[in-house]
Phi, psi and omega in degrees: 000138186240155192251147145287154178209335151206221178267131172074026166175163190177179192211175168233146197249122137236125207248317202229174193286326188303300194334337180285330171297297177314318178290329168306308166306311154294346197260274174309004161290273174343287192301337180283343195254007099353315177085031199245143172338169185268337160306273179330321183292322218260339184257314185277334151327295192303307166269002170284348169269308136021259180268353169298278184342305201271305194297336175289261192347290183276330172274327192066310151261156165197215183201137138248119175279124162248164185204134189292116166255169175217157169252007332290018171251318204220154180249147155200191187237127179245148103339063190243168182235129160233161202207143155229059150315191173283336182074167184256120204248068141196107190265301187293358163259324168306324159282018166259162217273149197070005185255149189204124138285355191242019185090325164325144195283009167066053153268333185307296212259310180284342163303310168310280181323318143327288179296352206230148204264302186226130174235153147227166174206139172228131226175121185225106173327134175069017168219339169117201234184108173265160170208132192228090110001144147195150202231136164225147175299135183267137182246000000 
């Protein structure tokens, strides 16, 4: 379910595996109407499917929030996925490139971040997983 939640944000619920289509769908909305190339739309799609994916697979729900920024030069889009999972108990073994707990080619969390301008990640075993992104238009 995508939520509007004001001017310049919103967020998507994700409960079930379609929901990633939907946060994709919102993500691509948002960035095009931003105005940012279709490469750039296609990297910020890609790792918001991503990390939707890795909160469904490991977490079973989670939420995404999205929110429009500006620095006053440039607009771009953050991203964050929260999740109240299993956590990440090594964040920096996860972001090396090939490491997977879930069978996976272990592209997810270091891909993401690639394709993306900015990561954060935040993760307390046995408590869940904030993960925040961002993209800014190049002008």
């Amino acid at each position: 379910m995508t939520t509007v939640q004001g001017e310049g944000e919103g967020e998507v619920k994700i409960d079930v595996e379609s929901d990633i289509v939907l946060a994709r769908r919102a993500v691509r909305d948002v960035a095009a109407a931003l105005g940012f190339a279709m490469t750039d739309t296609t990297r910020i799609v890609t790792a918001a499917s991503e990390l939707a994916r890795n909160t469904y697979k490991y977490a079973g729900k989670g939420v995404m929030q999205w929110r429009i920024l500006s620095n006053g030069q440039s607009q771009g889009i953050e991203l964050k996925f929260d999740d109240r999972g299993p956590g990440i108990s090594d964040i920096s073994e996860a972001m090396s490139e090939g490491f997977s707990t879930g069978g996976g080619l272990g592209m997810g969390l270091p891909g993401a971040k690639r394709l993306m301008d900015e990561m954060e990640i935040r993760s307390i075993a046995g408590e869940g997983t904030t993960i925040i992104v961002r993209k800014w238009r190049r002008n």
